[in-house]
C-alpha positions in Angstrom: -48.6 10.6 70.1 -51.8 10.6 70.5 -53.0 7.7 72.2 -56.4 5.7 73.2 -57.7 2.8 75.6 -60.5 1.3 74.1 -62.5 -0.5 77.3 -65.2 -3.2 75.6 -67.8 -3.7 78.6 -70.8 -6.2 78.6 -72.6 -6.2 82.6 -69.2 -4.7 83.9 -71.1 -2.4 86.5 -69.4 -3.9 89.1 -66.1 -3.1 87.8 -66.2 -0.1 85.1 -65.7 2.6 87.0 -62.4 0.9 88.8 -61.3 0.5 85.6 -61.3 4.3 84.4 -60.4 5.3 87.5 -57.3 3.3 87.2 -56.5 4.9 84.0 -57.2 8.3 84.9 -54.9 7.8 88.1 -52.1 6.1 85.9 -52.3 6.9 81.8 -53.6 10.5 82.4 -51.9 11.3 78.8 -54.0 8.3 77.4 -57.7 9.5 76.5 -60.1 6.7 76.6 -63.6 5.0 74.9 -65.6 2.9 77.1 -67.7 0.5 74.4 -70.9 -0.5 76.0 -72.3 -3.2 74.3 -76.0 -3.6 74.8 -75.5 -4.3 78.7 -78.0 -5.5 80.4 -77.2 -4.0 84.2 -76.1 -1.1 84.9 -73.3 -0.8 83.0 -74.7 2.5 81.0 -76.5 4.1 83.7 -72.4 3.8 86.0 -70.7 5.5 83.0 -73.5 8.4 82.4 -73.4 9.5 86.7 -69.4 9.2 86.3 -69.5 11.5 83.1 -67.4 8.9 81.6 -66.7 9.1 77.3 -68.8 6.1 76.0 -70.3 4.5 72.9 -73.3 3.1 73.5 -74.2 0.3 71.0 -77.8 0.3 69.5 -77.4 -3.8 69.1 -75.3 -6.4 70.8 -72.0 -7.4 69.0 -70.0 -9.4 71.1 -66.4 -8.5 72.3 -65.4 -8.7 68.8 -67.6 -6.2 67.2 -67.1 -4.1 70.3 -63.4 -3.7 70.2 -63.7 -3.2 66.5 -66.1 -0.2 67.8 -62.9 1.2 69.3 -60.5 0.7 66.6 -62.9 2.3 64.0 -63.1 5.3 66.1 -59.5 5.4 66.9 -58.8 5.2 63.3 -61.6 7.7 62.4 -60.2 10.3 64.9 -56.5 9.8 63.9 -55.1 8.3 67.3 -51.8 6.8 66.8 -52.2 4.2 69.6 -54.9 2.3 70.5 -54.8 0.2 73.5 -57.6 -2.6 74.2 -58.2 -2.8 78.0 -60.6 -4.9 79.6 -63.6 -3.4 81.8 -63.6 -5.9 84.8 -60.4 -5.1 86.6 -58.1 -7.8 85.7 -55.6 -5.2 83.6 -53.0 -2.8 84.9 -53.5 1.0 83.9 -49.6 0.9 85.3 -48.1 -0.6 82.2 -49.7 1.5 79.6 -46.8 4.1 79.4 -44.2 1.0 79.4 -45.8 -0.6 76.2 -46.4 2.7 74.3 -42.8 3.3 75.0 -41.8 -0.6 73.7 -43.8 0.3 70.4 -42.0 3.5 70.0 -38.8 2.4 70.7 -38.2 -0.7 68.4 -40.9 0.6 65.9 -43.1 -2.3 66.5 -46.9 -2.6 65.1 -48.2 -3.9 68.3 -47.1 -5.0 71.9 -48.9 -7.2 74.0 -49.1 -7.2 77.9 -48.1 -11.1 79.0 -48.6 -12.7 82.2 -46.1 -15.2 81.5 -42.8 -13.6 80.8 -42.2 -13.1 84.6 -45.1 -15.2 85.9 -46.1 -12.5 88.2 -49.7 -12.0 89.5 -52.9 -13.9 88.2 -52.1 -16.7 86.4 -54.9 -18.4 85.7 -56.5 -21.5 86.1 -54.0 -24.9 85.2 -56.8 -25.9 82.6 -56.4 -22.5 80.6 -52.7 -22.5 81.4 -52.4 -25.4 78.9 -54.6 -23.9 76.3 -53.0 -20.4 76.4 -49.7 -23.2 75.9 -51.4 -24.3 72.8 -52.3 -21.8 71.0 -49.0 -20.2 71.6 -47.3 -23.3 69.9 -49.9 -23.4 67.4 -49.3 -19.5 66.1 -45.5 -20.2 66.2 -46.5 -23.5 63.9 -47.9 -21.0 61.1 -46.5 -18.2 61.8 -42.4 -18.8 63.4 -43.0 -16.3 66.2 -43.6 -17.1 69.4 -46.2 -15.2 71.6 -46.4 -16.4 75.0 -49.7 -15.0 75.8 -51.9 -15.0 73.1 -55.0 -15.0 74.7 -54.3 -11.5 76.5 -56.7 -8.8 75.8 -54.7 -6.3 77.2 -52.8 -5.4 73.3 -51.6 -2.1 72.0 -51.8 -1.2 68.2 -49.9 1.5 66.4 -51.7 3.3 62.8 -51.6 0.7 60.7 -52.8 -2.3 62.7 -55.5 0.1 63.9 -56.2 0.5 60.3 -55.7 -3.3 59.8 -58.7 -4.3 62.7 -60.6 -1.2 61.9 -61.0 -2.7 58.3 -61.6 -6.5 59.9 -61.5 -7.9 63.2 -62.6 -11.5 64.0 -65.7 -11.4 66.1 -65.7 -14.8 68.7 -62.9 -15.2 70.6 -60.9 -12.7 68.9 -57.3 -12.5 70.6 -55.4 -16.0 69.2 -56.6 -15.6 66.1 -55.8 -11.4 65.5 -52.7 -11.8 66.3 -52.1 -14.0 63.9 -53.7 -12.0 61.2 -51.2 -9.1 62.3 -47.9 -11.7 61.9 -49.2 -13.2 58.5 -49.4 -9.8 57.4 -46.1 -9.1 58.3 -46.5 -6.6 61.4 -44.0 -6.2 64.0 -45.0 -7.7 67.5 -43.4 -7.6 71.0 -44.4 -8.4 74.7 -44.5 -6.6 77.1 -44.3 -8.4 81.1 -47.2 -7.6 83.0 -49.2 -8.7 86.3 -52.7 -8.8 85.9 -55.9 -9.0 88.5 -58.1 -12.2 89.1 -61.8 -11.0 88.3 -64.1 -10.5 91.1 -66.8 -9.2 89.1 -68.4 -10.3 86.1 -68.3 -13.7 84.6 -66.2 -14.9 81.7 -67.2 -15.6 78.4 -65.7 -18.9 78.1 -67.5 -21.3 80.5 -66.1 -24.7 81.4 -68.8 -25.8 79.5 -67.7 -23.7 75.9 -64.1 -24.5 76.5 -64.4 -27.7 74.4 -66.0 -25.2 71.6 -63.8 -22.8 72.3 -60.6 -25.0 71.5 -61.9 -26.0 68.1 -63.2 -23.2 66.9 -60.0 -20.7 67.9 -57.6 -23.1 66.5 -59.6 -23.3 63.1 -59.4 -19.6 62.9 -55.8 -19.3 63.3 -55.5 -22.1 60.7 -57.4 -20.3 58.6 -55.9 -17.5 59.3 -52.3 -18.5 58.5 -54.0 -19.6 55.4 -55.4 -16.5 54.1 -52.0 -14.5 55.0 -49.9 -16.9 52.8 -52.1 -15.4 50.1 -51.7 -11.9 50.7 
């Protein structure tokens, strides 16, 4: 198979080159994309001196339209696995052979990497603990599968939900609510146990301040989600 890790990166300077390192060390048979998307640091300038492979965007589009990047090209180039990675150190280049295996294996459409199979490693904070517990009882609401890390960005796609996110993929706060898409449209998902890193560079997206926003608007989508898959 031929396989990709699509890396999204917004100011990940600090971590980027960790990151590919880590999967050059540990995926070797995994080629990879590193998405830049309009950074403002150094982000660029790291993966230019390391001769790492990189789209650079010509305008911002959040981590939704950057992953989306990486799916279009995956699709375009005829990759059979594409692998979303994050670019600040908190995934495990370890457990990429593991999951590709998983999705050959029991023929699934995608397999997620979860921190709370085993409950190894990071965990996260108790707050987000109990949302990442909501949403997971929400998506088994509307769609009767349970996924106990549905906020994980560390998710691997075979061809056709690489065709299915290449075609649409939601652009703020896009995990909870794409894996719903997948299940309504009737693709096979698994999970995978992983430990992940804490961050120690970079700073997330969803501030303590956007979490209130953050809970409304992602549990809207998957709502609406479930909705527009019962029409399909």
């Amino acid at each position: 198979m031929r396989k990709l890790v699509i890396i999204p990166a917004y100011n990940e300077q600090g971590g980027i080159k960790k990151t590919v390192q880590d999967i050059q060390a540990h995926a070797p048979d995994f080629d990879y994309v590193v998405i830049n998307d309009c950074s403002t640091d150094d982000t660029l300038a790291v993966c230019r001196k390391n001769g790492f492979h990189v789209i650079n965007l010509p305008v911002n589009l959040g981590i939704g339209g950057s992953v989306q990047t990486g799916y279009l090209y995956a699709y375009a180039n005829g990759y059979d696995v594409a692998v979303q990675f994050d670019g600040d150190g908190q995934h495990n280049a370890k457990y990429l052979d593991e999951m590709a295996d998983r999705l050959a294996k029991e023929k699934l459409d995608m397999v997620i990497g979860s921190r709370y199979i085993k409950k190894e490693g990071f965990q996260s904070s108790g707050m987000r603990r109990a949302g990442i517990r909501y949403f997971s009882g929400l998506i088994r609401l509307v769609t009767g599968k349970r996924i106990t890390d549905p906020t994980s960005g560390m998710r691997m796609a075979g061809r056709s939900v690489i065709a299915l996110y290449a075609k649409n993929y939601p652009k703020d706060y896009p995990e909870p609510e794409s894996v719903t898409v997948a299940l309504k449209k009737g693709k096979r998902v698994g999970e995978v146990p992983v430990q992940m890193n804490a961050r120690t560079e970079g700073i997330s997206s969803i501030s303590p301040r956007k979490s209130v926003y953050y809970m409304i608007k992602v549990s809207l989508a998957i709502l609406i989600a479930a909705v527009r898959g019962e029409r399909v």
